[in-house]
N, C-alpha and C positions, 0 to 999 in steps of 0.2 A: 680224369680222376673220378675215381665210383664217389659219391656222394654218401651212401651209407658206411661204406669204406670209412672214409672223413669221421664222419659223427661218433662211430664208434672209437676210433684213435681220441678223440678228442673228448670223449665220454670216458677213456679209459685212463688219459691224462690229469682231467679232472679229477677224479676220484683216484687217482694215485693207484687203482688195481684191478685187474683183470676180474676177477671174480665179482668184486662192486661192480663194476660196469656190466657185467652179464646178468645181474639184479637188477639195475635201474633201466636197461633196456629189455627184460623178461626175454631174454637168450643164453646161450650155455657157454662156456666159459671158452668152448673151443670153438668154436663160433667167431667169439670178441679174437681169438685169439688168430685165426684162419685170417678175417678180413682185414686185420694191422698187417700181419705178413704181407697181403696182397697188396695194401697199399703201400709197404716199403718196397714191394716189386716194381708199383709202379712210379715210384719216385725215382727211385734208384739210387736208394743209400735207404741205412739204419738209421729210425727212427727212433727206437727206444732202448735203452741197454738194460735189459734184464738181470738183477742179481740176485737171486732168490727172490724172498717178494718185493723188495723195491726196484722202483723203474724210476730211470733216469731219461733226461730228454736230451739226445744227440744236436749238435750245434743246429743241424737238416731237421730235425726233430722238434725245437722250439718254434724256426719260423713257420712249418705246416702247422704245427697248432695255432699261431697265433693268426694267422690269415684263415685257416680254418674254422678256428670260430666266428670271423669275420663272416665270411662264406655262408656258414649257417648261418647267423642271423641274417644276411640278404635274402636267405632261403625262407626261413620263417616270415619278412616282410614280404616275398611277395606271395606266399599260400595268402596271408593277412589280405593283402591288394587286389588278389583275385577271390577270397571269398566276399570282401564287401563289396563288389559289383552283381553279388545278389540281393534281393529284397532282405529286408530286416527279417520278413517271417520267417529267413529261416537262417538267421543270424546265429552266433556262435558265441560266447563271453568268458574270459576265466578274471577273474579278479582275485586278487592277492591280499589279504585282511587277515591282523593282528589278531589273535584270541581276543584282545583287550577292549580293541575297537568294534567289533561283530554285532554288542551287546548294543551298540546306535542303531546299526541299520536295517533291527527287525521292520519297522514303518517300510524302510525303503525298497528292502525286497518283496515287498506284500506289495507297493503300488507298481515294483517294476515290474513282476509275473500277472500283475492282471492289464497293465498298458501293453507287453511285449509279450503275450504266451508261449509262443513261437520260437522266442529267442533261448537258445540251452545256455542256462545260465551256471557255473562253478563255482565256489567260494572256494581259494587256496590260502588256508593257515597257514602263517610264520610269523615268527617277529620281525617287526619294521622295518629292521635292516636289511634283511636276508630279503624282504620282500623290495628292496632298494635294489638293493645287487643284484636280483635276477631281472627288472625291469630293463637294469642298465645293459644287462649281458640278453638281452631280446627275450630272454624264456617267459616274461611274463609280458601282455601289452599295457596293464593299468592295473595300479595297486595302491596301498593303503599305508601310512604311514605319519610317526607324530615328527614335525617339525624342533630344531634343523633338518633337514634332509642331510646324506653326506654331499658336500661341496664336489668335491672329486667323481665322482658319478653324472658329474653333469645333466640333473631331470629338472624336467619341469613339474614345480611342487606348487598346487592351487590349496589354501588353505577353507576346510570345511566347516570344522569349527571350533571352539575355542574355548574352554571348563578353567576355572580356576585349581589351585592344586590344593587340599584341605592332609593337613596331619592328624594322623589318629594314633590312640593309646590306652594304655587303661586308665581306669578314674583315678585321680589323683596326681596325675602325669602335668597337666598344666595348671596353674593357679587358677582362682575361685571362678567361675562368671566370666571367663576369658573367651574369646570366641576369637581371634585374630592370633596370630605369633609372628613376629618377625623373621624374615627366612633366616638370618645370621644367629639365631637362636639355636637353629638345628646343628651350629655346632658343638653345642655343650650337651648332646641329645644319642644315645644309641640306635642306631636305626634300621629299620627293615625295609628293604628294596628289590625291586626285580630284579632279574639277570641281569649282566649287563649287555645280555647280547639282544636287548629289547631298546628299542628306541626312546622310549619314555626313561629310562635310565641314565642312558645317555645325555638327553638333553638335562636333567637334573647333575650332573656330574659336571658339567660345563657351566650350570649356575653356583655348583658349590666353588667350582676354579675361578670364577668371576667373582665372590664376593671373598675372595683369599682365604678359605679355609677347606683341608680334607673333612671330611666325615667321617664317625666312628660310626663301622660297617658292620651290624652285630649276626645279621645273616642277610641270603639272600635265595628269591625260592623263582619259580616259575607261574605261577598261581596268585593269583591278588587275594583269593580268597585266605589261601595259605598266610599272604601276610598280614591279614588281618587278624587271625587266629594268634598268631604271633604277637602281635599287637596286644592282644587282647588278655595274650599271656604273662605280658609285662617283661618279653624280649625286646624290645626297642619299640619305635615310633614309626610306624608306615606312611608312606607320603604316594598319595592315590586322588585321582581326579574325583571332582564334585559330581559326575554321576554314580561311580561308585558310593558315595557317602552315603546318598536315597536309596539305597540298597541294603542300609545296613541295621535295618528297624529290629529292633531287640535284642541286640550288640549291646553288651556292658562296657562300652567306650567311650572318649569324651573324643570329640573334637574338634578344631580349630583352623582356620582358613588364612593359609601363609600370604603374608605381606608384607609389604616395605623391602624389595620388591614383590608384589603378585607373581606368582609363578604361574605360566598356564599351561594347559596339555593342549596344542594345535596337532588338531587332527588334519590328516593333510591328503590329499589323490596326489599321485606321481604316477607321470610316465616318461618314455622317451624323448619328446617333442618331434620324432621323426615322421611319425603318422597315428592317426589314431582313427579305426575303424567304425563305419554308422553304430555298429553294438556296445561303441565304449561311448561314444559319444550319446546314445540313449539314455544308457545309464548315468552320465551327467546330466544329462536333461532332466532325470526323473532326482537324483540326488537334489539339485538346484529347486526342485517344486518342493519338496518333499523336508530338504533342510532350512529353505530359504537361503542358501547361501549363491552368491552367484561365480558362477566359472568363465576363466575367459578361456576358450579354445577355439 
C-alpha cells in the first residue's frame, strides 16, 4: 500500500473534502483525487461514496482510515526515532503554544536559542485544546496547554506553572477597597470570556459546574485583550490570569482576585508519553532552569 496514497485518503477524510485536503497538502485537487482512486485500486473496494460535495466512508472505508491513521502516526514516530540518533546540533522542534500562554516564554526561548542554536525551533499557535488533540493524534510531539487536560486523550500533562485567576471590570463594579471576590459571586455577575474552544475556558466552566451555578454569558471573544476592552466598557466582568493583570497599567478598571475557592490557570506541557525526542526533552531542561519548575520525564 503507497504510503502517500494513505495520507492523502486520510487527509481528505479528515477534512471532509477533496479540495481542503489539496490545500493543506499544497496539491491540486486532481491529484488528491488520482491517488484515493489508486488506493481503492489497491484495496479492492470503494472507499469513499461521493455525493456531490459530501463524502461518505464505506464500511472498507472506515477501517483503512482508522488503521491508517494509526499507520501514520507509526510513520511520523519513527522519522521522530531516526532524526534523534542525530546530535542535538541539528535537532528539529515544533512546539504547540496557546496565544495566551507565548506571553511566559519570551525568557525561555531567549535561553533556549542561545543553549541550542542549532536546534530549528517552531512555535505552532492554537488553543489548548486543538493543541491536546493533535499531540494525541502524533501531529504534534510536545505542546502547551492549561490544565485539566482532556482525560480521554490519554497525555501526559507536567504542570509549569500555576497564576491565580483575578476578575476585572469597570470602576464601580465591586464594592469599596475590595480586592478578593468569592468565586460563587460570579454568579450574580455578567461575564466576558474566551471561546470556549480555549482551554482556560473550559477549566472555568467546570468550576462554575462544581460550585452549582451556570453563568450569565454576556459575550465571548478570542482576544484577552478584547475582553478587557469589554470589561472596561461595562459589558460584563472578565476573568483572566494574574499575569495578564500586570499588563494592564492605565486601564480604567478595578480589580479583584477570586477566592473561597482560589481559581488558578495551570499552565501545563503535554505529550504522548510514547516517546519524546533529545529536542523536546532540551527544551524541558531549559523550561525547568528557566521557570523553576521541575519535570519528571
Amino acid at each position: 500500500m503507497d504510503i502517500r496514497s494513505l495520507r492523502y485518503f486520510v487527509e481528505t477524510v479528515r477534512l471532509s473534502s477533496f479540495t481542503q485536503a489539496a490545500e493543506s497538502l499544497h496539491l491540486t485537487q486532481s491529484t488528491i483525487s488520482k491517488m484515493v482512486r489508486q488506493l481503492e485500486d489497491e484495496v479492492g473496494a470503494q472507499l469513499l461514496v461521493r455525493d456531490g460535495r459530501k463524502l461518505t466512508l464505506t464500511d472498507t472505508g472506515r477501517i483503512v482510515y482508522q488503521h491508517g491513521q494509526e499507520m501514520l502516526a507509526n510513520m511520523r514516530q519513527l522519522t521522530l526515532e531516526v532524526r534523534d540518533t542525530q546530535a542535538l546540533q541539528r535537532g528539529s522542534l515544533t512546539v504547540g503554544i496557546p496565544p495566551m500562554i507565548n506571553v511566559l516564554f519570551t525568557p525561555v526561548l531567549k535561553a533556549f536559542r542561545a543553549r541550542h542554536p542549532h536546534i530549528s525551533l517552531t512555535l505552532q499557535e492554537d488553543t489548548g485544546q486543538q493543541i491536546e488533540r493533535k499531540v494525541a493524534a502524533g501531529e504534534l510531539e510536545i505542546g502547551m496547554t492549561v490544565l485539566p487536560a482532556d482525560p480521554e486523550l490519554d497525555l501526559v500533562a507536567v504542570e509549569v506553572a500555576s497564576y491565580p485567576i483575578w476578575a476585572l471590570a469597570e470602576p464601580g463594579t465591586f464594592q469599596k477597597n475590595r480586592t478578593t471576590l468569592p468565586f460563587k459571586a460570579l454568579a450574580d455577575l455578567p461575564l466576558v470570556l474566551l471561546k470556549d474552544d480555549f482551554a482556560l475556558t473550559r477549566s472555568l466552566r467546570q468550576h462554575f459546574a462544581q460550585a452549582g451555578f451556570a453563568p450569565t454569558i454576556a459575550a465571548q471573544s478570542g482576544q484577552w485583550d478584547w475582553l478587557v476592552a469589554m470589561a472596561s466598557a461595562g459589558l460584563g466582568v472578565a476573568l483572566l490570569p494574574e499575569p495578564f493583570i500586570h499588563r494592564l497599567a492605565g486601564e480604567p478598571l478595578e480589580t479583584v482576585r477570586i477566592v473561597e475557592p482560589e481559581v488558578a490557570w495551570q499552565v501545563a506541557h503535554v505529550w504522548s508519553g510514547r516517546y519524546l525526542s533529545h529536542a523536546a526533552r532540551a527544551w524541558l531542561e531549559v523550561c525547568q532552569d528557566v521557570l523553576g519548575t521541575q519535570f519528571a520525564h
